[in-house]
C-alpha positions in Angstrom: 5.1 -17.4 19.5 4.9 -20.5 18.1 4.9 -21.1 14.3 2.7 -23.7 12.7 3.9 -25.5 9.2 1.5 -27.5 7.2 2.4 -30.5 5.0 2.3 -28.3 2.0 4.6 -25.8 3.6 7.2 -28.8 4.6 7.1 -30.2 0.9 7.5 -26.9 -0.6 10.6 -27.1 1.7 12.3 -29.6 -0.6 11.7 -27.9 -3.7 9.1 -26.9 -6.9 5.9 -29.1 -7.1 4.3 -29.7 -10.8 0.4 -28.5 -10.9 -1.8 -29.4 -12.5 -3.1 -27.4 -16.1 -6.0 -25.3 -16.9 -9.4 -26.8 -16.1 -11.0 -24.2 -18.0 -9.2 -24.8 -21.3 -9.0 -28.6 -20.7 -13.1 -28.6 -20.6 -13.1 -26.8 -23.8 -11.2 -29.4 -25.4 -13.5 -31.6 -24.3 -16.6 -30.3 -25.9 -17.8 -27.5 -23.6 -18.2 -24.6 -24.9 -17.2 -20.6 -23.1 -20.4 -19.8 -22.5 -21.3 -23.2 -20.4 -20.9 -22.5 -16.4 -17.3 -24.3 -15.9 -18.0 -24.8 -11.9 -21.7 -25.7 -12.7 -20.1 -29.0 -14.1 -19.2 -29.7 -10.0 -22.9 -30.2 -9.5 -24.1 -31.8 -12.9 -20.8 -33.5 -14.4 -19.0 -34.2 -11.7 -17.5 -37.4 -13.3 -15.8 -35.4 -16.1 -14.1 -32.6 -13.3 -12.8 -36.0 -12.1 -11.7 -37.5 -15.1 -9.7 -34.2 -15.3 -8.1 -34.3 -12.1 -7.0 -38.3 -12.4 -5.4 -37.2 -16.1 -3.7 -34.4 -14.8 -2.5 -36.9 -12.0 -1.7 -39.3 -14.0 0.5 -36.8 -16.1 2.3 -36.0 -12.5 1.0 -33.4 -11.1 1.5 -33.3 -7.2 -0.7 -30.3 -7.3 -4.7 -30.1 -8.4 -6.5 -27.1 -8.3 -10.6 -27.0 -7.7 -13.0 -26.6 -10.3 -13.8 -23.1 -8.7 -12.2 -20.4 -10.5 -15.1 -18.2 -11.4 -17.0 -19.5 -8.4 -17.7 -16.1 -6.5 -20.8 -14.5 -6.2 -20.4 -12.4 -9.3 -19.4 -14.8 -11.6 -22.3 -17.0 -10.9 -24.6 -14.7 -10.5 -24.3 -13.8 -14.7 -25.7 -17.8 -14.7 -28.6 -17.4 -12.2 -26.4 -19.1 -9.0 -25.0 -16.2 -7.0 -27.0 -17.9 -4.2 -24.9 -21.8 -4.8 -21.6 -20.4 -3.9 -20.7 -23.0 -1.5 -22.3 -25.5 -2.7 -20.5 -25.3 -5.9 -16.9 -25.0 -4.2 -17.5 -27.5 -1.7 -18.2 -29.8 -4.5 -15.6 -28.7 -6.1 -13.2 -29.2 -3.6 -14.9 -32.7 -2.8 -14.3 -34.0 -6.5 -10.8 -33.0 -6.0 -10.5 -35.2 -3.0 -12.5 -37.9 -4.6 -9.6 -38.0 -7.5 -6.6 -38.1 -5.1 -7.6 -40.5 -2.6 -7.6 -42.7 -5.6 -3.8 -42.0 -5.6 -1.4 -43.4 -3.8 1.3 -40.5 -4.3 0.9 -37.6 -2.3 -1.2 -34.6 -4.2 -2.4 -31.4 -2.8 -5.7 -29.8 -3.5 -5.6 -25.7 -4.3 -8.6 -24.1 -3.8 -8.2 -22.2 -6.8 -10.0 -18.4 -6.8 -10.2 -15.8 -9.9 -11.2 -12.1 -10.1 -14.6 -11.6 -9.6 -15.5 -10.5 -13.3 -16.3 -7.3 -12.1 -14.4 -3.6 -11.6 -13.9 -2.3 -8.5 -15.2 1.2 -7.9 -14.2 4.2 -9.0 -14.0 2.2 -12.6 -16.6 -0.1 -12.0 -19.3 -1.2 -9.4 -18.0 -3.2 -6.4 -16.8 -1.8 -3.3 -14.0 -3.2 -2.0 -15.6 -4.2 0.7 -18.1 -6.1 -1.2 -14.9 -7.9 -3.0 -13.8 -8.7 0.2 -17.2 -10.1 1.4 -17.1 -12.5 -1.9 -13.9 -13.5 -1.7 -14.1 -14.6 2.1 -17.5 -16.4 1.4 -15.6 -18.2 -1.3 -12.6 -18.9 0.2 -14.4 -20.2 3.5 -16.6 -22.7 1.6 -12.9 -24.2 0.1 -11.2 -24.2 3.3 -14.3 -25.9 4.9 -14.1 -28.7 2.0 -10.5 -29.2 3.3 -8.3 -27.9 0.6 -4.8 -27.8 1.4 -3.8 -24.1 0.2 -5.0 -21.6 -2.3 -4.3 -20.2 -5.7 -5.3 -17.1 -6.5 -4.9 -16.8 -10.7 -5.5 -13.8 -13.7 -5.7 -10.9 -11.1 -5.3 -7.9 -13.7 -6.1 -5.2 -11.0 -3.7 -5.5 -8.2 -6.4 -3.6 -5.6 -8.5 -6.3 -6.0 -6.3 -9.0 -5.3 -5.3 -7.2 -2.3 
């Protein structure tokens, strides 16, 4: 059987990479409020997700996670775009790109996923299945966009990030 590595596997190899901080709290601070749709900002400010990435790269992180951490069906469904799921992490994923190709160092891109927002049955309303469904759907659209590797952040229920 033979074992494929990727480039992220072989630098790992060498020792701990610096990411990047939290998108989420970094928009704040820039005048968005909670309530906005963070990943919305892929398709309408797409220069400030940007602006992010190149200051978190600039700070010297070898490590930049996508825009995309409540961008699962559920989550965007509470803002009307359950139906944009790829779009939104594909763009995600491109800004991303866009930020580090402007780099000469090498950075990796993290598809970054949350929890959907939602319980899973017998506590709340999602079948496990239908977690599974909205995480693959999710997950597909980054890996399609070419991210190099995922991160999977603020799981509080352990079934669900199974």
């Amino acid at each position: 059987m033979t074992r494929t590595s990727s480039p992220f596997l072989e630098r790992l190899a060498y020792g701990p990479l610096l990411c990047d901080g939290g998108m989420g709290t970094e928009l704040y601070a820039r005048g968005i409020s909670y309530e906005h749709c963070f990943e919305q900002l892929n398709l309408t400010n797409p220069e400030l997700i940007k602006a992010i990435h190149l200051d978190y790269i600039a700070a010297g992180a070898q490590i930049i996670e996508t825009n995309t951490f409540g961008a699962n069906r559920y989550r965007l469904a509470e803002h009307g775009l359950e139906r944009s799921v790829h779009k939104i992490n594909r763009a995600g994923a491109k800004i991303a790109r866009e930020a580090r190709d402007l780099n000469e160092t090498p950075i990796f891109l993290a598809g970054n996923i949350g929890p959907l927002g939602h319980l899973l049955t017998p506590l709340g309303d999602v079948e496990p299945s239908a977690a599974r469904a909205a995480f693959r759907e999710q997950a597909e659209a980054l890996l399609q966009a070419g991210v190099d590797l995922f991160l999977l952040e603020t799981f509080s229920d352990l079934r669900e990030i199974q």
